[in-house]
GULOVEX-10589 format. One record per atom (N, C-alpha, C, O): residue number from 1; residue in three letters; chain; atom name; x, y, z. Coordinates in nm, 3 decimals. Example, Ala and Ser with C-alpha at 12.3 -4.5 7.8 and 13.67 -1.06 7.14 Angstrom:
residues 2
     k     r   c    a         u         v         w
     1   ALA   A    N     1.319    -0.569     0.780
     1   ALA   A   CA     1.230    -0.450     0.780
     1   ALA   A    C     1.320    -0.330     0.780
     1   ALA   A    O     1.424    -0.332     0.846
     2   SER   A    N     1.285    -0.225     0.708
     2   SER   A   CA     1.367    -0.106     0.714
     2   SER   A    C     1.290     0.003     0.787
     2   SER   A    O     1.341     0.114     0.804
//
This chain:
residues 141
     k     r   c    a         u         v         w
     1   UNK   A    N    12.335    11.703     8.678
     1   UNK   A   CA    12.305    11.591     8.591
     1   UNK   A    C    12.166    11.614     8.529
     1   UNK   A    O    12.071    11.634     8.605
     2   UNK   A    N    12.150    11.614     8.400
     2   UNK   A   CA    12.053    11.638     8.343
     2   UNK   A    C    12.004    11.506     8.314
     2   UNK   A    O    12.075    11.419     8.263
     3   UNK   A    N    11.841    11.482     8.356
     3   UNK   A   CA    11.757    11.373     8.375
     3   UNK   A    C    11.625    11.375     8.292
     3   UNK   A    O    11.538    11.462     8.281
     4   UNK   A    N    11.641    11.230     8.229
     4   UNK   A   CA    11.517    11.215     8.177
     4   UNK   A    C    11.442    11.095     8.214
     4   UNK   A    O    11.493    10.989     8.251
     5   UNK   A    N    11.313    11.120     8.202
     5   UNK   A   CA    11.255    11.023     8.271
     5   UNK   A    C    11.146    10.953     8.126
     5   UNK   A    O    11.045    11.024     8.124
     6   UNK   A    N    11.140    10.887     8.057
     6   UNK   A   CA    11.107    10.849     7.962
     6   UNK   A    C    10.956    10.670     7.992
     6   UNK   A    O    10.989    10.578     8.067
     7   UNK   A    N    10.825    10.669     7.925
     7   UNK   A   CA    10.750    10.575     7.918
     7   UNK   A    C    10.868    10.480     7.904
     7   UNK   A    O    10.981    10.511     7.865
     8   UNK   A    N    10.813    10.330     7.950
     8   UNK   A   CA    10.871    10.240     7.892
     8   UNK   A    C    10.739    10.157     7.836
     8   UNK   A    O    10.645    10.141     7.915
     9   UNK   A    N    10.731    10.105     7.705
     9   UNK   A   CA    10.605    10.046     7.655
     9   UNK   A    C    10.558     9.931     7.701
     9   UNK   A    O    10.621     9.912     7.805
    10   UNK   A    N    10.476     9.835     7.684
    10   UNK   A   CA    10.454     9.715     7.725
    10   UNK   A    C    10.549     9.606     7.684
    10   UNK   A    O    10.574     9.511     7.758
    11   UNK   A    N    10.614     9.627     7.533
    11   UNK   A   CA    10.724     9.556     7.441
    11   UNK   A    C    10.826     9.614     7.501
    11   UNK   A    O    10.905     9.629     7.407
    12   UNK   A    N    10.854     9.639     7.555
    12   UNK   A   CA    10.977     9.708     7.636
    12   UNK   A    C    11.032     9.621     7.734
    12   UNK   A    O    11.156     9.622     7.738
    13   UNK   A    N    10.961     9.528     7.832
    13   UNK   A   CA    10.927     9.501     7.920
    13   UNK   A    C    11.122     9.386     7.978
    13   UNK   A    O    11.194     9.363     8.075
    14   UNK   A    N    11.112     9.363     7.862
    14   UNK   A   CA    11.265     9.303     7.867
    14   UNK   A    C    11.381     9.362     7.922
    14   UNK   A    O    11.465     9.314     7.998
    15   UNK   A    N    11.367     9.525     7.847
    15   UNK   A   CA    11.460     9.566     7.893
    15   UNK   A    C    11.521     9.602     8.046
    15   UNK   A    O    11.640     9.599     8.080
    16   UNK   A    N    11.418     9.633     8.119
    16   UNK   A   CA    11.388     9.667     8.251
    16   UNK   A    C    11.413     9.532     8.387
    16   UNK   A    O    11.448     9.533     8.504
    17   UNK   A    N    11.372     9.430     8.288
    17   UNK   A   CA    11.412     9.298     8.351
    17   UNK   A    C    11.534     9.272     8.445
    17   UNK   A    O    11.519     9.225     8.558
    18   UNK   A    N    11.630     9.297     8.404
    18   UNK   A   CA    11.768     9.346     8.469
    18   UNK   A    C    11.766     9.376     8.607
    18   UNK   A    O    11.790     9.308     8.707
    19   UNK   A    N    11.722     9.523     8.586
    19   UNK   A   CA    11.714     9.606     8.715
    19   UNK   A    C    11.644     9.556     8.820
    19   UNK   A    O    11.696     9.542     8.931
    20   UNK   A    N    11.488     9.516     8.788
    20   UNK   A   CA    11.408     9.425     8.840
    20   UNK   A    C    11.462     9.359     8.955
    20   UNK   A    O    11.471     9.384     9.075
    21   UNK   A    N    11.513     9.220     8.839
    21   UNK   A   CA    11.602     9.096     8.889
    21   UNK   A    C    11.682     9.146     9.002
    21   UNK   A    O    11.655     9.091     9.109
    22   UNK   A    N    11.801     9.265     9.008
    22   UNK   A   CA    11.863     9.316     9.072
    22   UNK   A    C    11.816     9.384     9.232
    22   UNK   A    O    11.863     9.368     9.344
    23   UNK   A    N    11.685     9.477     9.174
    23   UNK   A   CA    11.637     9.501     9.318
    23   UNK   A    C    11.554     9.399     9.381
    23   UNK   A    O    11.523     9.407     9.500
    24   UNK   A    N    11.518     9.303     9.305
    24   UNK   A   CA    11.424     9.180     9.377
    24   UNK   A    C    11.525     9.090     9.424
    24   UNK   A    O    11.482     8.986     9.473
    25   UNK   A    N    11.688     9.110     9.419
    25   UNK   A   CA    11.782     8.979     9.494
    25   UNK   A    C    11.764     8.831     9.377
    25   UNK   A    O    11.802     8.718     9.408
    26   UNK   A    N    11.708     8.863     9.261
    26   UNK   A   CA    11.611     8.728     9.149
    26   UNK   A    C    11.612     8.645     9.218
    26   UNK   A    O    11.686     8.548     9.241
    27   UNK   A    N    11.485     8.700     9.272
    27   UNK   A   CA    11.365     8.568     9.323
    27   UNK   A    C    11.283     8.514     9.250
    27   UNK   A    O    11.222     8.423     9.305
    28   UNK   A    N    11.252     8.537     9.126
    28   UNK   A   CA    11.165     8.533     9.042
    28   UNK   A    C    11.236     8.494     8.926
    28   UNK   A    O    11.354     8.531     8.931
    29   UNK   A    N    11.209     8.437     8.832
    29   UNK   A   CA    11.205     8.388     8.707
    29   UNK   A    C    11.200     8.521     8.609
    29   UNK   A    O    11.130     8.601     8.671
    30   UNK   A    N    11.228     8.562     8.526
    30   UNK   A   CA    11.197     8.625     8.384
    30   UNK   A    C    11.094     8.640     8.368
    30   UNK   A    O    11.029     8.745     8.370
    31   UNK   A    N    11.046     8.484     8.339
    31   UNK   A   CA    10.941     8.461     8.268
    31   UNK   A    C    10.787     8.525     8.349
    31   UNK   A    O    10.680     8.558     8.298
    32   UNK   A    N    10.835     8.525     8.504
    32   UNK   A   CA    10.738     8.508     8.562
    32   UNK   A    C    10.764     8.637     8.590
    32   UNK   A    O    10.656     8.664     8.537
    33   UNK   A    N    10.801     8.733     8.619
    33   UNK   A   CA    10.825     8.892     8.590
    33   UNK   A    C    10.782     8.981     8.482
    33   UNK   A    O    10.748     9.099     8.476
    34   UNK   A    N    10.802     8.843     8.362
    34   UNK   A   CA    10.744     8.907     8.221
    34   UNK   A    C    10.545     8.892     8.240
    34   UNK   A    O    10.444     8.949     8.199
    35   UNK   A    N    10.568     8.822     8.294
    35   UNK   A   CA    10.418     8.748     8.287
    35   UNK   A    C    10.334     8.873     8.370
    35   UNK   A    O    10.252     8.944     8.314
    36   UNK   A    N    10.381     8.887     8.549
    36   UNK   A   CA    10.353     8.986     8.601
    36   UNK   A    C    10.341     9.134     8.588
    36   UNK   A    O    10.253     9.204     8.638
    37   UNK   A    N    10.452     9.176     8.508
    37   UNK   A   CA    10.489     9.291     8.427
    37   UNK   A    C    10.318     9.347     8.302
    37   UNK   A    O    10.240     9.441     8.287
    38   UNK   A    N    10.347     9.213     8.246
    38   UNK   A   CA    10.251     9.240     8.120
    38   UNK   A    C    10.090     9.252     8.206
    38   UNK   A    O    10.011     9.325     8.147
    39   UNK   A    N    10.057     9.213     8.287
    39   UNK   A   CA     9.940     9.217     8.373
    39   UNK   A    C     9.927     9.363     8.445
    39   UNK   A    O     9.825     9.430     8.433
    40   UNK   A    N    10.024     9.400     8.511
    40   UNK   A   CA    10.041     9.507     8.562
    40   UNK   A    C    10.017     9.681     8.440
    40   UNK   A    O     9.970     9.794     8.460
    41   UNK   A    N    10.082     9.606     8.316
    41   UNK   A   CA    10.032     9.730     8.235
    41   UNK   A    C     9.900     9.756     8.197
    41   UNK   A    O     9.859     9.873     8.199
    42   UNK   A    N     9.805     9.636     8.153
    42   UNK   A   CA     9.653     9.603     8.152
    42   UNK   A    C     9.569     9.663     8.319
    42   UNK   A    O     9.452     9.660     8.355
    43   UNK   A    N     9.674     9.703     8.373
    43   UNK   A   CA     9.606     9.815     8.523
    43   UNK   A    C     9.616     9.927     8.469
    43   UNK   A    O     9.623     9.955     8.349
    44   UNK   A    N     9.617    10.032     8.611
    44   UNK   A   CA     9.677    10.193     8.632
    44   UNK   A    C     9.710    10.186     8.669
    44   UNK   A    O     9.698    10.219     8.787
    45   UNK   A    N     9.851    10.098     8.586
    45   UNK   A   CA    10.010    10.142     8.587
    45   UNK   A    C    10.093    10.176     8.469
    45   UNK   A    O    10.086    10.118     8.361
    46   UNK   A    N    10.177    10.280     8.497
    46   UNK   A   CA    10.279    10.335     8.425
    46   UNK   A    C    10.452    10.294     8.476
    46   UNK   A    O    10.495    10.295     8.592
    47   UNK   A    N    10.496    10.274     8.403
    47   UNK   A   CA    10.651    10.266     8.433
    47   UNK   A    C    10.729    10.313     8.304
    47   UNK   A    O    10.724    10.299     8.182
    48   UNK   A    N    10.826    10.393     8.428
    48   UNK   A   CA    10.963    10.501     8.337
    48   UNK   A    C    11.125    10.402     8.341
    48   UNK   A    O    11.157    10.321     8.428
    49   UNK   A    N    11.170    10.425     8.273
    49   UNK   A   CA    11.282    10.453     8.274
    49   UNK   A    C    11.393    10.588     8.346
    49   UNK   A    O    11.341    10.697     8.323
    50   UNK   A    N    11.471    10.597     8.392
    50   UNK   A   CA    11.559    10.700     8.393
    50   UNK   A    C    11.691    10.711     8.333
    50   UNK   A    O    11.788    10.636     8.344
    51   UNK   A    N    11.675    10.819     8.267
    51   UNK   A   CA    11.811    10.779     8.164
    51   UNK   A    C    11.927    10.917     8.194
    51   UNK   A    O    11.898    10.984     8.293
    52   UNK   A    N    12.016    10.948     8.138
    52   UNK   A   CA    12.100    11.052     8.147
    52   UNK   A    C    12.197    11.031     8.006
    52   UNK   A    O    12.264    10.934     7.968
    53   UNK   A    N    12.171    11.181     7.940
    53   UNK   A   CA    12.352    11.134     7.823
    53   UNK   A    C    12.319    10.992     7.759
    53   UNK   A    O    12.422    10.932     7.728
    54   UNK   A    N    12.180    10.912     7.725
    54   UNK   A   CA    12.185    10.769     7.678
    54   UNK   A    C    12.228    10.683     7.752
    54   UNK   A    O    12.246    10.573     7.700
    55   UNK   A    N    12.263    10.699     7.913
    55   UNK   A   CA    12.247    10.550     7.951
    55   UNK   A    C    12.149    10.570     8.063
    55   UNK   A    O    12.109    10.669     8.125
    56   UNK   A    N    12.132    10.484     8.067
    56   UNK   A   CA    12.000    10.425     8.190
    56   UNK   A    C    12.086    10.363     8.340
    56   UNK   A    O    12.181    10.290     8.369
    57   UNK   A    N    11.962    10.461     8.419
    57   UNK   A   CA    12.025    10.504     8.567
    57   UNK   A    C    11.944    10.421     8.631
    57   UNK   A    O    12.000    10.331     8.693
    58   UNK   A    N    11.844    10.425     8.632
    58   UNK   A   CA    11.705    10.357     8.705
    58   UNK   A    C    11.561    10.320     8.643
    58   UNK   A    O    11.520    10.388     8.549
    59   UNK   A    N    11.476    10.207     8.698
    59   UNK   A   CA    11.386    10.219     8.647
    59   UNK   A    C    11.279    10.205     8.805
    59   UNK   A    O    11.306    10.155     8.915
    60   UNK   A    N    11.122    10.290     8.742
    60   UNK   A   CA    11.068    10.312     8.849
    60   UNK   A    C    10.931    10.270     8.782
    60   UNK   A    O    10.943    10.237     8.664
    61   UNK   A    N    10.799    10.267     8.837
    61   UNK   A   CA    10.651    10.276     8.852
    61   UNK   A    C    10.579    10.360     8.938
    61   UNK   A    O    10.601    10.410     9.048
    62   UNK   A    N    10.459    10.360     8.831
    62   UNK   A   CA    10.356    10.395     8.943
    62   UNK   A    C    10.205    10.397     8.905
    62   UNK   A    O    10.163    10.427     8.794
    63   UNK   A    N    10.119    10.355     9.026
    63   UNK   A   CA    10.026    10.291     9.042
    63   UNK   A    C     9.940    10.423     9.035
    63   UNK   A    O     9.998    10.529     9.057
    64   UNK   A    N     9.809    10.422     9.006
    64   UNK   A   CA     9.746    10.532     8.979
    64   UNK   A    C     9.606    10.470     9.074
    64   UNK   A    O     9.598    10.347     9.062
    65   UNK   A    N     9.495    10.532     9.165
    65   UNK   A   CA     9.376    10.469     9.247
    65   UNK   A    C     9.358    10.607     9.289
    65   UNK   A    O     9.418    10.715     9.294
    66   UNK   A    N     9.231    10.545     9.322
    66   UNK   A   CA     9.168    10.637     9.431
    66   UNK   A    C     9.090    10.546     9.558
    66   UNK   A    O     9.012    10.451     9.557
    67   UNK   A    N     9.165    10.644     9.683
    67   UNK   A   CA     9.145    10.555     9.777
    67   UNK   A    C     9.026    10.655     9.873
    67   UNK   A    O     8.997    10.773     9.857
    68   UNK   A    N     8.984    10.572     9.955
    68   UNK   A   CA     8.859    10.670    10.043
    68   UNK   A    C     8.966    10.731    10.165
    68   UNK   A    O     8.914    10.825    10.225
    69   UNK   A    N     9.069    10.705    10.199
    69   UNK   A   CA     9.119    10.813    10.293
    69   UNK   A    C     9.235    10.893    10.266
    69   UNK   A    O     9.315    10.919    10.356
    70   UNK   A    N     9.250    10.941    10.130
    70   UNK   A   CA     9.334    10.969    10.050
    70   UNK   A    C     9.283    11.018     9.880
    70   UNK   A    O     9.341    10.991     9.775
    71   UNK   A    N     9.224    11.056     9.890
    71   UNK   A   CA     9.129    11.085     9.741
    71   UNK   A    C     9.245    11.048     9.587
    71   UNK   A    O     9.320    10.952     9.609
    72   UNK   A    N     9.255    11.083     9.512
    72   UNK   A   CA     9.329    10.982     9.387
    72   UNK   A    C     9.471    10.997     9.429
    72   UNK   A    O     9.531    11.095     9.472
    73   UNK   A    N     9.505    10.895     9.408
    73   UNK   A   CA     9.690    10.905     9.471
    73   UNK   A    C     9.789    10.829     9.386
    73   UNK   A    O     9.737    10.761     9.297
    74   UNK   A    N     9.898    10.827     9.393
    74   UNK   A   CA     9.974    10.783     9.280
    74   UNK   A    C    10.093    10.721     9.370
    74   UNK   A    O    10.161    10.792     9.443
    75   UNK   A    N    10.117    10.552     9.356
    75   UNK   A   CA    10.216    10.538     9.451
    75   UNK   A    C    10.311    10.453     9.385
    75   UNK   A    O    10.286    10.350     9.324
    76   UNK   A    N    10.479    10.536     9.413
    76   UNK   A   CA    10.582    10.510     9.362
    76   UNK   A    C    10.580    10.327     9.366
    76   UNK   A    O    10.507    10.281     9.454
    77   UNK   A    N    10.632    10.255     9.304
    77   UNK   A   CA    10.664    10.107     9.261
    77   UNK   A    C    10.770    10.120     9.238
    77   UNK   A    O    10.814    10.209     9.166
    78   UNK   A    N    10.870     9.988     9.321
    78   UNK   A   CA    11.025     9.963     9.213
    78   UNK   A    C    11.071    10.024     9.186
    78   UNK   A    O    11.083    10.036     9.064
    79   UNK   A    N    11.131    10.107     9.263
    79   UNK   A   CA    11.202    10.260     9.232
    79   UNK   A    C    11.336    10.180     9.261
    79   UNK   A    O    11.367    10.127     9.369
    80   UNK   A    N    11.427    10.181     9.113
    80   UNK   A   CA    11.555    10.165     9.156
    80   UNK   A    C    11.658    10.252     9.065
    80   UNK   A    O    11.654    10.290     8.948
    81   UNK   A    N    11.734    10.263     9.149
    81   UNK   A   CA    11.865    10.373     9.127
    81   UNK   A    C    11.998    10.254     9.088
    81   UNK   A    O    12.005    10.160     9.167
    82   UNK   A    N    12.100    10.256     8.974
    82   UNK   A   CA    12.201    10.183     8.958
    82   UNK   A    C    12.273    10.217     9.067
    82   UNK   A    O    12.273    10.337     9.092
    83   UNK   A    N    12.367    10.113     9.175
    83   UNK   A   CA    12.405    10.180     9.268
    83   UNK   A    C    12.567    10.304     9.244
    83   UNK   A    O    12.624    10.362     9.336
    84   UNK   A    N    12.597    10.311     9.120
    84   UNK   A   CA    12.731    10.413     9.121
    84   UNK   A    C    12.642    10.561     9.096
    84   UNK   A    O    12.691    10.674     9.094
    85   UNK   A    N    12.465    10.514     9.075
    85   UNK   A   CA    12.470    10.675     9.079
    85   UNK   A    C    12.370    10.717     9.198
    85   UNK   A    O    12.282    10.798     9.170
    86   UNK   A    N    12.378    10.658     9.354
    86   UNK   A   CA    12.284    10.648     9.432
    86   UNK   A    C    12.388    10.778     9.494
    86   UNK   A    O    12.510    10.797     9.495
    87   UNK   A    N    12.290    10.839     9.533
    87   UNK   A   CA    12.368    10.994     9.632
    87   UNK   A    C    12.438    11.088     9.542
    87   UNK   A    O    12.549    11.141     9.544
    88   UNK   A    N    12.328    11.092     9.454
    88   UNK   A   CA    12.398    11.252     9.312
    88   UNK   A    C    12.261    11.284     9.310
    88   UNK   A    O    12.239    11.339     9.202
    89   UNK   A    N    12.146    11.275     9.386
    89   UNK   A   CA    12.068    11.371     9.357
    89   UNK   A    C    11.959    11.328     9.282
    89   UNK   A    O    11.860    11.400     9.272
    90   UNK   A    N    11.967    11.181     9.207
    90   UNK   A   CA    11.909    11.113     9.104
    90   UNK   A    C    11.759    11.095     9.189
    90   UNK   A    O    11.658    11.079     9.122
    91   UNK   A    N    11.751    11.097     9.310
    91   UNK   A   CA    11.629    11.043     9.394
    91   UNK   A    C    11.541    11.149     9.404
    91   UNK   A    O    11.423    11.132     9.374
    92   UNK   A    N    11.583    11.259     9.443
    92   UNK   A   CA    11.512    11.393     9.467
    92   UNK   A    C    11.455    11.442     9.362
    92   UNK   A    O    11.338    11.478     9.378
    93   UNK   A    N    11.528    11.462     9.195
    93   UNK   A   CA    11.509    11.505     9.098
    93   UNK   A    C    11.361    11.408     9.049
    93   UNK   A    O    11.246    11.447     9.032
    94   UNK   A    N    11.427    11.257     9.036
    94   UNK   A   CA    11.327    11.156     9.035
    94   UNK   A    C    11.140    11.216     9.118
    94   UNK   A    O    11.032    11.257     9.077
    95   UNK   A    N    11.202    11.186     9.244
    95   UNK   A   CA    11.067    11.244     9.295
    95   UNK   A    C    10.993    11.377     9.288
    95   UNK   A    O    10.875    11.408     9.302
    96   UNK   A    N    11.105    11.446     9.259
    96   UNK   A   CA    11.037    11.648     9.150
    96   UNK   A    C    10.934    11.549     9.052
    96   UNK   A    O    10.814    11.570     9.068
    97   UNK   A    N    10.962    11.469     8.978
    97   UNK   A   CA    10.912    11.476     8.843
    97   UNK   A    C    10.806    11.374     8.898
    97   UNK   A    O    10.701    11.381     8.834
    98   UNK   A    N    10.805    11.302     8.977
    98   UNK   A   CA    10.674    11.194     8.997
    98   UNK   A    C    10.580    11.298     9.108
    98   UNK   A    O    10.472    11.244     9.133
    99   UNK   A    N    10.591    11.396     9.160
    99   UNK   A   CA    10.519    11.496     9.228
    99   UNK   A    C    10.419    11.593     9.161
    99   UNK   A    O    10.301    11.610     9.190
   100   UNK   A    N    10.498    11.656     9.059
   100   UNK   A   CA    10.466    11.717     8.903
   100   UNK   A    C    10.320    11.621     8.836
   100   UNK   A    O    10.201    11.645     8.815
   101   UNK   A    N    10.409    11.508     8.821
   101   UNK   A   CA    10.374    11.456     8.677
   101   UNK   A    C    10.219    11.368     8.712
   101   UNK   A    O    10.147    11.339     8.617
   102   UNK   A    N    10.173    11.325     8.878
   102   UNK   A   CA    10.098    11.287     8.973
   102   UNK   A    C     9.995    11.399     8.988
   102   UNK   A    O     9.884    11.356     9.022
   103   UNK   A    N    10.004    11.554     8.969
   103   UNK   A   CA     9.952    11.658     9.016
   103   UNK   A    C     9.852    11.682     8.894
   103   UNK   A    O     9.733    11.713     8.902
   104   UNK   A    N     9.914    11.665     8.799
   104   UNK   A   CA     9.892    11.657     8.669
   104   UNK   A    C     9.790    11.576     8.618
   104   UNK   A    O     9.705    11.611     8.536
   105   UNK   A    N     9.803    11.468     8.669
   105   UNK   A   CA     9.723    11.369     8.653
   105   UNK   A    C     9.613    11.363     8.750
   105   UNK   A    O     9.552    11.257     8.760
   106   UNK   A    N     9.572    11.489     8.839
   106   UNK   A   CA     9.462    11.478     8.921
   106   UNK   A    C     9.545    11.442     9.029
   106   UNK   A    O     9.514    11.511     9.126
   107   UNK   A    N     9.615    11.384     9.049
   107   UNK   A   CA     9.663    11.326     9.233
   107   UNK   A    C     9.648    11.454     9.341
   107   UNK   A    O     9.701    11.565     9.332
   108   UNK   A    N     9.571    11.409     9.432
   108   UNK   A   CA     9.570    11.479     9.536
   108   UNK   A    C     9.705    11.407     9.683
   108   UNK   A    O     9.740    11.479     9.776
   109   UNK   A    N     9.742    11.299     9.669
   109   UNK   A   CA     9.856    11.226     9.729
   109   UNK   A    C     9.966    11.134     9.690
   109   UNK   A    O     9.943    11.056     9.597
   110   UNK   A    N    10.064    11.132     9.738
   110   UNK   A   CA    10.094    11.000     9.710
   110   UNK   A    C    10.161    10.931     9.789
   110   UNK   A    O    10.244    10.992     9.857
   111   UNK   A    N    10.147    10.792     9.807
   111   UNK   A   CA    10.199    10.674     9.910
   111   UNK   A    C    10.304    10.571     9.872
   111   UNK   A    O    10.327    10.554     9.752
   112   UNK   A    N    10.369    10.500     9.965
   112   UNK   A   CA    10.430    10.424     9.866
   112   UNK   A    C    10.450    10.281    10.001
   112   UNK   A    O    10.377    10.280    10.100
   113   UNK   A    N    10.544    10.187     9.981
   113   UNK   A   CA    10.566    10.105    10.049
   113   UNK   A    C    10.734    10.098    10.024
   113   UNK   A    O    10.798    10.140     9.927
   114   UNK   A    N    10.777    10.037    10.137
   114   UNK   A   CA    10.920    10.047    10.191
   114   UNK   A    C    10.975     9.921    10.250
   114   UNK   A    O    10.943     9.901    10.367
   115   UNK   A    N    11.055     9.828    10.191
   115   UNK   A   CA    11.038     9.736    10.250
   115   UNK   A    C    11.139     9.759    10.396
   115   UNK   A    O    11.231     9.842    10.403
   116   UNK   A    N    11.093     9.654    10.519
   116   UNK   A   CA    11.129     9.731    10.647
   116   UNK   A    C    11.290     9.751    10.685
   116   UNK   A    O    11.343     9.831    10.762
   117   UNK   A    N    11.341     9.657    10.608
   117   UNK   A   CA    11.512     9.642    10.594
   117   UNK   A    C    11.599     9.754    10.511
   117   UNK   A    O    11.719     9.771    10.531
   118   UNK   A    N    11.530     9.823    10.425
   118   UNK   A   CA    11.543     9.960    10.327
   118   UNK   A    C    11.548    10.091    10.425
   118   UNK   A    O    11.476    10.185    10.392
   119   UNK   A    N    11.639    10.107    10.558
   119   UNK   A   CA    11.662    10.183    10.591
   119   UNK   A    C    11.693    10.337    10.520
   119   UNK   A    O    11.650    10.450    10.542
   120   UNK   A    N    11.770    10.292    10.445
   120   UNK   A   CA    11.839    10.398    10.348
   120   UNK   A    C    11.698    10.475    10.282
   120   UNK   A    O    11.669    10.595    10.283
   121   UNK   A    N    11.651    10.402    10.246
   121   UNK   A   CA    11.518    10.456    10.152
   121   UNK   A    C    11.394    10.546    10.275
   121   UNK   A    O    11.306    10.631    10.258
   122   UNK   A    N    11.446    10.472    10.395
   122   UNK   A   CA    11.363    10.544    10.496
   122   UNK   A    C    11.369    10.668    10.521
   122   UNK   A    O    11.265    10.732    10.537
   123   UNK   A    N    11.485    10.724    10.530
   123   UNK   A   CA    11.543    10.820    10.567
   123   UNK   A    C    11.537    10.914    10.453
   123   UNK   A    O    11.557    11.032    10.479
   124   UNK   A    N    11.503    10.868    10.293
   124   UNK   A   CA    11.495    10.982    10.199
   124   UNK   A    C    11.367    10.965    10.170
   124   UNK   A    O    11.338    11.044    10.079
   125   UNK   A    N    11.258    10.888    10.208
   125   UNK   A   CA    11.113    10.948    10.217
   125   UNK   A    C    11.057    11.043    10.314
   125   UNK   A    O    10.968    11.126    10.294
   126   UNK   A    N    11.141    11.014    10.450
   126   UNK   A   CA    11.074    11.125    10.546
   126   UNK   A    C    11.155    11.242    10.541
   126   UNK   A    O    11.106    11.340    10.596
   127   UNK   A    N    11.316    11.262    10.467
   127   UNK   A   CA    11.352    11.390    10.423
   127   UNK   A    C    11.216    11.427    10.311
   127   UNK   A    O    11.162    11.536    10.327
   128   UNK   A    N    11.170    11.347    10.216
   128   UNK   A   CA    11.052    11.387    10.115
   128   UNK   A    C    10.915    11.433    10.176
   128   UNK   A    O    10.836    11.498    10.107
   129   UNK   A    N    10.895    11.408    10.268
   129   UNK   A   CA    10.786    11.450    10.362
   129   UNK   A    C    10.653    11.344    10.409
   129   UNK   A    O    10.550    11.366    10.472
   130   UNK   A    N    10.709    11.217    10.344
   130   UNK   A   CA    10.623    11.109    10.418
   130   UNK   A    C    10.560    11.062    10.499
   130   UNK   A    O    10.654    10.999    10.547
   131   UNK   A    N    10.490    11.039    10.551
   131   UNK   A   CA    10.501    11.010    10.726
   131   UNK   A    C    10.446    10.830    10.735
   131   UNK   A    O    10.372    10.773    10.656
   132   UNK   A    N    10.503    10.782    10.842
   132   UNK   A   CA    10.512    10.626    10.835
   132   UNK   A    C    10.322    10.613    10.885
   132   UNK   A    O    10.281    10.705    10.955
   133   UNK   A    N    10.285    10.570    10.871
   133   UNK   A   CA    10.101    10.575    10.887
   133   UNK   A    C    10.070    10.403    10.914
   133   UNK   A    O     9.958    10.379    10.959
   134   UNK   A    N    10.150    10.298    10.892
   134   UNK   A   CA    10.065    10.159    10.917
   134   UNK   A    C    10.205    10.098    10.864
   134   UNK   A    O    10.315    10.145    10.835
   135   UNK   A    N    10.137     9.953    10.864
   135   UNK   A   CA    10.235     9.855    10.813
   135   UNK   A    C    10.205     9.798    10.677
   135   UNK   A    O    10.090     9.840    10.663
   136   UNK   A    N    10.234     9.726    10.562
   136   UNK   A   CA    10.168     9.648    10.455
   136   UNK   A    C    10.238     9.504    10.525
   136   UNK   A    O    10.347     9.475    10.574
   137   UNK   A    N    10.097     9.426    10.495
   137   UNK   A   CA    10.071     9.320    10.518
   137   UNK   A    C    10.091     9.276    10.398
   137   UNK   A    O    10.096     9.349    10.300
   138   UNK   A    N    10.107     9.110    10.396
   138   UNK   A   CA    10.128     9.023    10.265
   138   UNK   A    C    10.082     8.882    10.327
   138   UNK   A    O    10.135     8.845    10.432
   139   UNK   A    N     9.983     8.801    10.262
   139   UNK   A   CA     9.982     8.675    10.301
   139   UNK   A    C     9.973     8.618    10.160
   139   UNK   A    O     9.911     8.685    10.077
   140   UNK   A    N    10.044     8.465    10.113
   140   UNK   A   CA    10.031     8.374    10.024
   140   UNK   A    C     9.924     8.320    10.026
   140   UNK   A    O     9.881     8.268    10.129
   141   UNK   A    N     9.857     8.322     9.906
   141   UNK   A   CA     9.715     8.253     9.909
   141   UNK   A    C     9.785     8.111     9.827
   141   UNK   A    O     9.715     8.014     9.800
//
């Protein structure tokens, strides 16, 4: 399967909405995704698309920092795969090009978060060479 991984712009932001909604279970509003979305590009963040043949497979992010125990690192966001094309390879290829394209950009690492019920996803970060290092915390202010 030949893969492309394409910017998605800030005016874009609609389109991606979908997938979003889909891997978030829509917990969230649109509006309030659009709102978050548009904030998130005003960071160092980037988000792709993945497309194949003109249709769109997945959409992903990523966060760009530099951390003090980890020098500049680049960590995957919202990585989602449509599920008829999950287990063709779309994940591995995906992560070739965010390894590359991170190296490129200065990254000396990269990290990501997993939520703890995402077994599946567990098992193809530490085939990727991950290693589990702490927990992420979240509190509502």
């Amino acid at each position: 399967m030949n893969l492309a991984f394409n910017k998605i712009l800030k005016e874009e932001i609609p389109q991606i909405l979908p997938m979003i909604q889909e891997l978030m279970g829509q917990q969230f509003s649109d509006e309030i995704l659009s709102q978050r979305f548009s904030e998130m590009f005003d960071q160092n963040y980037e988000c792709f698309k993945i497309s194949s043949e003109g249709q769109t497979l997945g959409v992903f992010g990523l966060w760009f920092m530099t951390r003090h125990y980890a020098g500049r690192s680049c960590e995957p966001d919202h990585i989602f795969i449509r599920e008829e094309f999950r287990g063709k390879g779309v994940g591995k290829k995906l992560f070739e090009f965010i390894y590359k394209y991170a190296a490129e950009k200065g990254c000396e690492t990269s990290e990501l978060n997993s939520y703890v019920h995402n077994f599946r996803s567990h098992k193809f970060y530490l085939n990727e060479g991950y290693e589990i290092r702490g927990y992420h915390f979240l509190k509502k202010l």
